[in-house]
C-alpha positions in Angstrom: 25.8 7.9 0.9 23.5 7.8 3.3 19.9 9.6 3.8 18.8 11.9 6.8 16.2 9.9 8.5 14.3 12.6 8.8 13.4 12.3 5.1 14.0 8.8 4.9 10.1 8.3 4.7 9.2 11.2 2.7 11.4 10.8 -0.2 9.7 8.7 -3.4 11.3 6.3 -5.1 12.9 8.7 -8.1 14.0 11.1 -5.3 16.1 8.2 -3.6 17.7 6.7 -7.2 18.4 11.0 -7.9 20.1 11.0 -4.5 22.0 7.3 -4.9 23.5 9.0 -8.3 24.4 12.4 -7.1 26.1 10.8 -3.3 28.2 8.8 -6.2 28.8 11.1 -8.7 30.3 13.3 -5.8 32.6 10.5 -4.6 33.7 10.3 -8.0 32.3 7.3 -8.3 30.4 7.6 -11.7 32.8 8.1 -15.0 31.2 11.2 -17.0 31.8 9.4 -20.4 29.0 8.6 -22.2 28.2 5.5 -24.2 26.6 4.4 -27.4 23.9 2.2 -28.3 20.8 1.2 -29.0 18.0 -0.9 -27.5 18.1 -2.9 -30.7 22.1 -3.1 -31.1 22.4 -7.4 -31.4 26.1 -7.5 -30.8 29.0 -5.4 -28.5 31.2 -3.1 -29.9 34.6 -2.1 -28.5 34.7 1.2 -25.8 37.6 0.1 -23.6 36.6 0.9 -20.3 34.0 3.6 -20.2 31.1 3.9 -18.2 27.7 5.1 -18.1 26.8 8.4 -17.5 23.8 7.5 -15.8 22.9 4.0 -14.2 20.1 3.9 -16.5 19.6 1.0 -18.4 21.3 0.9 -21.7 21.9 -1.6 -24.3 24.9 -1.5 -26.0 27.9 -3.4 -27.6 30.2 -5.2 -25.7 34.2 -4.0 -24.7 36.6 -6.2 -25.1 38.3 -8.2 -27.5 37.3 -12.1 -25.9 37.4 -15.8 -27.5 33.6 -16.9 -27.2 35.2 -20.6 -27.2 35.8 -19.8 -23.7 32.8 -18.3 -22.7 29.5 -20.3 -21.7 26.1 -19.0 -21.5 24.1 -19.5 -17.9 21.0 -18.6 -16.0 18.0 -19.0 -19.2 14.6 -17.9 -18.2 12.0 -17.9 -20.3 8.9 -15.7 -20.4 6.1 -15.6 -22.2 5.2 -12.8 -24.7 1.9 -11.1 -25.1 0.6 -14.4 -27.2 1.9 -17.6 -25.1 0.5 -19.2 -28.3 2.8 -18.0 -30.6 5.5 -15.8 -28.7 8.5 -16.9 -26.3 11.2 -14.9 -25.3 14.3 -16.1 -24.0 17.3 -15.1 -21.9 20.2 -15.9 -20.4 23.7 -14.4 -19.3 27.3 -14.4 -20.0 30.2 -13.7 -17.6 31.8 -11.7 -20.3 31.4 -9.5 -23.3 30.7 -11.4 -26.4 29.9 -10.8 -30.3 27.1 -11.7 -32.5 24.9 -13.4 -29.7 21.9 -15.6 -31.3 19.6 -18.2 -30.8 19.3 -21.4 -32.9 15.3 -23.2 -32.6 13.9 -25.6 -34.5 11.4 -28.3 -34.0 14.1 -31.0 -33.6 17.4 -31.0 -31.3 19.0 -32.4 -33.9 17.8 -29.1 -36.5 18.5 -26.5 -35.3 18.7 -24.7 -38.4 16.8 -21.4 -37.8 18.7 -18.2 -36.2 17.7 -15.4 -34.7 20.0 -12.6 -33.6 19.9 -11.4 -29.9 20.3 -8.1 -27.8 22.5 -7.7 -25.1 21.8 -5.6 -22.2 24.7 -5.0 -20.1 24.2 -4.0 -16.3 26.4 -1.5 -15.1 26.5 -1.4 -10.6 29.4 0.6 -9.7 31.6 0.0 -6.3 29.4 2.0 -3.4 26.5 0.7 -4.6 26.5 -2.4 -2.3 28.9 -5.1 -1.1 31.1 -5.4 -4.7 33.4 -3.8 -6.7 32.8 -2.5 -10.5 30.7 -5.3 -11.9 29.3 -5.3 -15.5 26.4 -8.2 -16.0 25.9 -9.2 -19.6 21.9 -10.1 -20.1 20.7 -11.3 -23.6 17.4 -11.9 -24.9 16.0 -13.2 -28.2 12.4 -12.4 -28.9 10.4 -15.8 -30.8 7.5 -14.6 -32.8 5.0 -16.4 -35.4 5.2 -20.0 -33.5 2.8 -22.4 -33.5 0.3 -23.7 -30.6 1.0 -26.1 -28.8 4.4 -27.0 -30.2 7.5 -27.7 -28.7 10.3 -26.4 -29.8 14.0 -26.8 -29.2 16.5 -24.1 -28.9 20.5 -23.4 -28.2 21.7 -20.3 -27.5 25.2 -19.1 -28.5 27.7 -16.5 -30.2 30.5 -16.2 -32.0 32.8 -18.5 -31.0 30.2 -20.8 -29.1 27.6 -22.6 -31.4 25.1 -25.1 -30.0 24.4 -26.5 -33.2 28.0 -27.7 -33.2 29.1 -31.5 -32.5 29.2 -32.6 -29.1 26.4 -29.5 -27.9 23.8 -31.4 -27.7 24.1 -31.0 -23.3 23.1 -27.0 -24.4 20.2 -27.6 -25.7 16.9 -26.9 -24.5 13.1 -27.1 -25.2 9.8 -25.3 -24.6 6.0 -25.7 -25.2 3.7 -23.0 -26.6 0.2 -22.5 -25.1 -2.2 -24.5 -27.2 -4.4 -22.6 -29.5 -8.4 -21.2 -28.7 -10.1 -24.0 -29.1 -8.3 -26.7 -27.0 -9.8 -27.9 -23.9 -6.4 -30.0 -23.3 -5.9 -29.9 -18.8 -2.8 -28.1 -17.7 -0.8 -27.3 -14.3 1.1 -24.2 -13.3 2.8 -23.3 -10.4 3.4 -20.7 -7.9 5.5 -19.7 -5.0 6.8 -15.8 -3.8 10.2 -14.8 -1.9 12.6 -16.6 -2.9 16.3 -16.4 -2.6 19.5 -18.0 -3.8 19.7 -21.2 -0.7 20.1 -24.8 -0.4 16.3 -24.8 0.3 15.4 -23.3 -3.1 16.6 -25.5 -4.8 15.1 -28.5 -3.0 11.6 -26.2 -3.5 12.5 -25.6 -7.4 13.2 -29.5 -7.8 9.8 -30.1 -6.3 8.1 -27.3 -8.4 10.1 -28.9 -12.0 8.5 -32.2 -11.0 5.1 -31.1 -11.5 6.1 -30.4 -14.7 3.9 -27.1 -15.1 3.1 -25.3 -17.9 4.1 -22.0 -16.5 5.4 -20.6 -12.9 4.2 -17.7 -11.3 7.1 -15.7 -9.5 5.1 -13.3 -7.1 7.7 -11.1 -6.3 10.8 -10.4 -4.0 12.5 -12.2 -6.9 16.0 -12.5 -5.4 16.9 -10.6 -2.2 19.5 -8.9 -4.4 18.3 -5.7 -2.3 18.3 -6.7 0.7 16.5 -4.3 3.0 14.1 -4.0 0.7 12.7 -0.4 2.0 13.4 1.3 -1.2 16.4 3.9 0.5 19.3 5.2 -0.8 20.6 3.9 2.3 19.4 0.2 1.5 22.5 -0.3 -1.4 24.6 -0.5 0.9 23.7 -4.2 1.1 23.1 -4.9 -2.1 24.5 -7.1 -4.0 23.9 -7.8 -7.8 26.0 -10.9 -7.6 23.2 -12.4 -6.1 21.1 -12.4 -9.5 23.7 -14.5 -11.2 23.4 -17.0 -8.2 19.5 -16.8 -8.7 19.2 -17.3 -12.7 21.8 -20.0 -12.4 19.6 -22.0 -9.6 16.1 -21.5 -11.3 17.8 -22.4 -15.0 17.0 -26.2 -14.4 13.0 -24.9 -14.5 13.2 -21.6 -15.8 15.0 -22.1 -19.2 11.9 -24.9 -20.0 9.1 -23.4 -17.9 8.6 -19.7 -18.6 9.1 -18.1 -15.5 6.8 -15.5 -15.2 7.5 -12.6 -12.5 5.8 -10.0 -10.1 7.4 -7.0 -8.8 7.6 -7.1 -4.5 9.5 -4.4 -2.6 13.0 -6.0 -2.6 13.1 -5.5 -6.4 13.1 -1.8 -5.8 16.5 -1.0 -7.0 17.6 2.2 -6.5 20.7 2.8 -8.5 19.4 1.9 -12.3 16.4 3.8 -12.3 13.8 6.2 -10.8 10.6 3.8 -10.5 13.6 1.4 -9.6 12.8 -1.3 -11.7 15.9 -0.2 -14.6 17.8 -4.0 -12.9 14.8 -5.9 -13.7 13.8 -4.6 -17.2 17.7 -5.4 -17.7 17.5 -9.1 -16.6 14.1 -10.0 -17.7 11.8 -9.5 -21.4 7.7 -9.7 -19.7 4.7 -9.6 -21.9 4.7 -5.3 -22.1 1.1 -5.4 -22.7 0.0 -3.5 -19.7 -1.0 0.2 -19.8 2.5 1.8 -19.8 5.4 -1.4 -20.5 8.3 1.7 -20.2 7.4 2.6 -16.9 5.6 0.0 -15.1 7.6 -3.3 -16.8 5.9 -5.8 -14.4 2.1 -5.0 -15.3 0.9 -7.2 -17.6 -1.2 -10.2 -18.6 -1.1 -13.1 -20.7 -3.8 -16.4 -21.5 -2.7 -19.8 -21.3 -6.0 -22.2 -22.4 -8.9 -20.8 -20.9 -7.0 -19.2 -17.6 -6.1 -15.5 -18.2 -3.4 -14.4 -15.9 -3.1 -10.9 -14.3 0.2 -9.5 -12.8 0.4 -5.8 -11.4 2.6 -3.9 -9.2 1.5 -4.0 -5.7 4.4 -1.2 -5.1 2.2 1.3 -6.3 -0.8 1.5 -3.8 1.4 0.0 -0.8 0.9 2.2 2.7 3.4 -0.2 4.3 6.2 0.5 2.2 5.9 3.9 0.1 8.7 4.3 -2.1 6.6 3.6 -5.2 3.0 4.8 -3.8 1.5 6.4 -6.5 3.6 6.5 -9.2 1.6 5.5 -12.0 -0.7 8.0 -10.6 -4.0 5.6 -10.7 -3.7 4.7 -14.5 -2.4 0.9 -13.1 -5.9 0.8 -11.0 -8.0 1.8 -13.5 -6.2 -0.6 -16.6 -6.5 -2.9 -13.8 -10.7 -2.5 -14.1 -10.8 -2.7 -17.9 -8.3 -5.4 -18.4 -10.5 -7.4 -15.8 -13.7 -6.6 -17.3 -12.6 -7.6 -21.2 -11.2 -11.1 -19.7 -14.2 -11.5 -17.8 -16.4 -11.1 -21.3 -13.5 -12.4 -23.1 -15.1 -16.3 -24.7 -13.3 -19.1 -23.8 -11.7 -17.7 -20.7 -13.1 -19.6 -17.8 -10.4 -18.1 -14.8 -9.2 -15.2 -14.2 -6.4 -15.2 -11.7 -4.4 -12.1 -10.4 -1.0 -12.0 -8.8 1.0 -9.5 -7.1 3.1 -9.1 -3.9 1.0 -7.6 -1.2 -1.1 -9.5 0.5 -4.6 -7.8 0.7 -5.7 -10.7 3.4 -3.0 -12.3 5.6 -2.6 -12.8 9.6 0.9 -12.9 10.2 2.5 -11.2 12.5 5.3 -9.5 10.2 3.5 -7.5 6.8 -0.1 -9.0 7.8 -2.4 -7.2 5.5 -1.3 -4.5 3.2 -4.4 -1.7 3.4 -3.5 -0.4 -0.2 -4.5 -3.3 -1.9 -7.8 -3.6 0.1 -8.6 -0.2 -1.2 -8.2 0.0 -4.6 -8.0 -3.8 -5.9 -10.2 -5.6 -3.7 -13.6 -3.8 -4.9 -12.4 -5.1 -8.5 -11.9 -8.7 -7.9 -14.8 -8.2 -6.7 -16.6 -6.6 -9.1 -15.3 -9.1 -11.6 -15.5 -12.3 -9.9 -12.1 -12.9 -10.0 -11.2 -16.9 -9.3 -7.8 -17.1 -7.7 -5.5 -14.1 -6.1 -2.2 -15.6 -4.8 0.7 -13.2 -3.4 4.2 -13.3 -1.5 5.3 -10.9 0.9 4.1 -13.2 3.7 6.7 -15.8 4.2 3.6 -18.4 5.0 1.5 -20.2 3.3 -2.1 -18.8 4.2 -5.6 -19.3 2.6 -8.5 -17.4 3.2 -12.6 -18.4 2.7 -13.9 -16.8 0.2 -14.2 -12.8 1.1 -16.4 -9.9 0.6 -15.9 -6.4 2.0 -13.0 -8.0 4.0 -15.5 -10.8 5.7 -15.9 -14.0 5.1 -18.9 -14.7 3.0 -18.7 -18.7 3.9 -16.7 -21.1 5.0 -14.4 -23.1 2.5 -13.0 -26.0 4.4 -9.7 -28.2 3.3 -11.3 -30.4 0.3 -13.8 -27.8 -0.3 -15.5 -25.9 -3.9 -15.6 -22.5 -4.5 -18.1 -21.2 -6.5 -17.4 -17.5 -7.9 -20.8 -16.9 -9.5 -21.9 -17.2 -5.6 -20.2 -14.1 -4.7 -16.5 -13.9 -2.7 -12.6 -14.7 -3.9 -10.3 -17.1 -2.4 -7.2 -15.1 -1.5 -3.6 -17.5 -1.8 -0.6 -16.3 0.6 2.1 -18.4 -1.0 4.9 -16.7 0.3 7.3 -19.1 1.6 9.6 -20.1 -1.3 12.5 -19.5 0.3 13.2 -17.1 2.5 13.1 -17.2 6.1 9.3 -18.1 7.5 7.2 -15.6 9.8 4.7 -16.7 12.1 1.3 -16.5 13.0 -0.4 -15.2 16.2 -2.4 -18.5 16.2 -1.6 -21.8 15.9 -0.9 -23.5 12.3 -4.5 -24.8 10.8 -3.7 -27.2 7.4 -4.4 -30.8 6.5 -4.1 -33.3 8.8 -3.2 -30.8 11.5 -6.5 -28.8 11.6 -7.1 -26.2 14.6 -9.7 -23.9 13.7 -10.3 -20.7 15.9 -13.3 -18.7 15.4 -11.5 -15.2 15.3 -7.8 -14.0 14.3 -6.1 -11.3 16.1 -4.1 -9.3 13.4 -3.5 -5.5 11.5 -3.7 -4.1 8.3 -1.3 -1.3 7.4 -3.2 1.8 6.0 -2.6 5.6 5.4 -2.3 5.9 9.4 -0.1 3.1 10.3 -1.2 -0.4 11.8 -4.4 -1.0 12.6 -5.9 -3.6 14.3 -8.8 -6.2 13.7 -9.7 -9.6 14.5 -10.5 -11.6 11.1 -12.7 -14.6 10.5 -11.3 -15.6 6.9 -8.1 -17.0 7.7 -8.8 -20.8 7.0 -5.4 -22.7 6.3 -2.3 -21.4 7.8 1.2 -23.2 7.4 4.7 -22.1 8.7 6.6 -23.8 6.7 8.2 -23.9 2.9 6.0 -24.6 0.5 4.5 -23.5 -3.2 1.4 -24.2 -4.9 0.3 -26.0 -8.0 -2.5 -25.3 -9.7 -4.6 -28.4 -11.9 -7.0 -27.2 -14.6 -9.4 -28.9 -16.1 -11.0 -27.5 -19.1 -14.8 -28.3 -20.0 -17.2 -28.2 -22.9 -19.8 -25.3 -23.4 -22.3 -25.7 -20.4 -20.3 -28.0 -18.2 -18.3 -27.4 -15.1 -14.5 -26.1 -15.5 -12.1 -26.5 -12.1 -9.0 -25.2 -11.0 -8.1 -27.2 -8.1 -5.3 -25.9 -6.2 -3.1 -28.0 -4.0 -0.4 -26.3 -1.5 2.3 -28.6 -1.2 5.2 -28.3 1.5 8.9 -28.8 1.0 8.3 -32.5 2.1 6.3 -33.0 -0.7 3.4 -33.3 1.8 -0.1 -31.9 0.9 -1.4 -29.1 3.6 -4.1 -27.6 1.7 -6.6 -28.8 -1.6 -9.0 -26.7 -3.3 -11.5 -26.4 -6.0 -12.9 -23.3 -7.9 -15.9 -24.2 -10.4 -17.0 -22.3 -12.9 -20.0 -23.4 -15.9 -17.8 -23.2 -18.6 -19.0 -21.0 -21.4 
């Protein structure tokens, strides 16, 4: 099932997933029978024990005859929809087929009268494809529209057999906040961390992040470490594991199914096997905004406005020179709906902050990814160009903040305590990149609050259509080693007075290492 490595770097990403399915289908390992269904089917349907016919992601009814008494859901996330004001979406799993899944809302726990009827997407990974045997994973999602601002809600979810509006439920119920509407100027605080994966420390780091009680989380990418080698090979499934995904949702329910988790695409959610940009697993598990340029083929490119922040995610993937399995393959139209999506927030009244994430770092020091050339190239110019407040990426396995940056030098210095001030030209680049995973190091020493040890240059690379290449930097101003996240304090303003964002890095102690604050003349 392998790949000759003398293509290994040449092949794209729908070359490898045509070559995972053809090394299977050889080895027998793919059932020819093809199976019904419909992206909008709401329950499952009995089909014994047929299969795909390709691992592409299909919705359809579920196989077996099972009492839902006995089966509990797990893992809700929530997410946003296109309006935070007036759209939630909700999911969750369950370990086996059920019928007739739904959720109940309503703007008491105790009324739960409204239900809405849910689709079930069921995840087919075949043995070969990584460390398990035959495994089906049963996602559902129920889409809430025409809510109000600023209102909480309360919701169960269920099927037949398992109702939370039934005596004795109340443990499985839940709630969730809308965004407020246009008008309010009511402060808020969101959250942020990248690379994180099922471990004890997680969920020390998750407990920390569902104590700041945030209105949203930023997820920027390498969700799970489901794929492991996260090169984007044929070869790479052979330690994968979708297991891990169930272990993932279940240790980020506690924030995720009251805190919509919102989610960047990084190179270990390249997924081979489900589809041929890779992403089939992802658009199986999770329900994002779809209000990017092409929702079908690039799922994780999207935006969304919370108050007066407007948040930006996009799919580093595509312009990456350090890992190319995805390079290209929106063929530029993500760049340039990247330009006019910036431009209308950036005119858009009301919207004081515009902040971008994605998984690539375009400014980092460490001595594992370091800089990722791609995004220098074809992002970079339009943060610039648009004056946008706040970038914050994974990849890096660090926490790292730069002064504010212009052509890839430091425009000033933006010390630990310090304001940024957009309308003076530079943006204020977040690594935030140690969520979970493993840490990396720098090739200097750590630089961060309390512990400050400034050097005047950086020895580092950025990777670029050529390989590495070397520089010495003078942006990097806070660098910290160890777990951490950030949260994110807005304060909204009145017409012609000062809005701030003040941005706080916070380790796994609970310690501060960094502090922040980006002021803009609110309009």
């Amino acid at each position: 099932m392998g790949i000759p490595a003398r293509l290994a770097d040449t092949l794209s990403m729908p070359e490898r997933h045509e070559h995972l399915r053809r090394s299977l289908s050889r080895r027998g390992l793919l059932a020819a029978t093809a199976v019904a269904g419909a992206a909008g089917t709401a329950g499952l349907v009995a089909s014994g024990t047929a299969r795909a016919a390709t691992p592409d992601l299909v919705t359809r009814p579920a196989t077996e005859h099972v009492d839902g008494a006995l089966v509990a859901p797990f893992g809700r996330h929530l997410a946003y929809g296109a309006d935070p004001r007036t759209q939630m979406r909700v999911s969750w799993q369950v370990p086996l087929p059920v019928r007739a899944p739904f959720l109940r809302i309503g703007l008491s726990p105790l009324d739960l009268g409204h239900k809405v009827p849910a689709e079930v997407r069921d995840l087919f990974t075949p043995a070969g494809v990584g460390k398990s045997a035959d495994i089906d994973q049963y996602y559902v999602h129920a889409a809430l529209d025409n809510l109000r601002p600023g209102t909480t809600y309360y919701y169960g979810v269920g099927h037949d057999g398992f109702d939370p509006a039934r005596p004795g439920a109340a443990h499985t119920v839940y709630s969730f906040t809308t965004a407020p509407d246009a008008h309010s100027r009511r402060p808020f605080a969101f959250t942020a961390f990248g690379d994180q994966n099922p471990s004890y420390t997680a969920i020390g780091l998750n407990a920390l992040v569902q104590a700041q009680n945030p209105a949203f989380h930023l997820h920027a990418g390498d969700i799970c470490y489901a794929e492991e080698a996260g090169h984007g090979l044929p070869a790479d499934s052979s330690n994968y594991d979708a297991r891990q995904w169930d272990q993932f949702l279940a240790q980020i329910e506690p924030t995720a199914s009251r805190v919509p988790w919102m989610v960047a695409f990084g190179n270990h959610d390249m997924e081979a096997w489900y589809s041929p940009n890779g992403y089939g697993g992802n658009e199986a598990r999770f329900t994002l905004p779809g209000n990017g340029f092409d929702p079908e083929k690039a799922p994780g490119v999207y935006s969304f406005v919370h108050g007066n922040v407007a948040v930006v995610s996009v799919d580093a993937n595509d312009v990456s020179y350090e890992i190319p399995a995805n390079r290209g393959y929106t063929d530029g139209k993500q760049t340039a709906w990247l330009d006019r999506r910036l431009g209308e927030l950036r005119r858009t009244p009301g919207i004081d902050f515009i902040v971008v994430f994605h998984h690539h770092c375009a400014y980092s020091t460490t001595s594992s990814h370091a800089s990722e050339g791609g995004v220098r190239e074809q992002w970079v110019p339009l943060y610039e160009k648009h004056q946008v407040d706040l970038v914050v990426n994974g990849h890096n396995h660090v926490y790292e903040r730069t002064d504010p940056v212009v052509r890839d030098k430091a425009v000033r210095e933006l010390p630990i305590g310090g304001t940024h001030e957009p309308a003076r030209g530079g943006v204020v680049y977040v690594t935030a990149g140690a969520g979970g995973e493993s840490v990396y190091s720098f090739p200097v020493a750590d630089s961060y609050e309390g512990q400050e040890d400034e050097v005047g240059a950086v020895p580092t690379y950025f990777t670029g259509a050529g390989g590495k290449v070397t520089e010495s930097v003078d942006w990097s101003r806070v660098r910290y080693t160890g777990y951490s996240f950030i949260r994110v304090d807005v304060e909204p303003a009145r017409a012609g007075r000062t809005a701030t964002l003040t941005v706080r890095a916070l380790a796994a102690t609970g310690a501060e290492v960094d502090r922040f604050t980006v002021a803009r003349t609110a309009r």
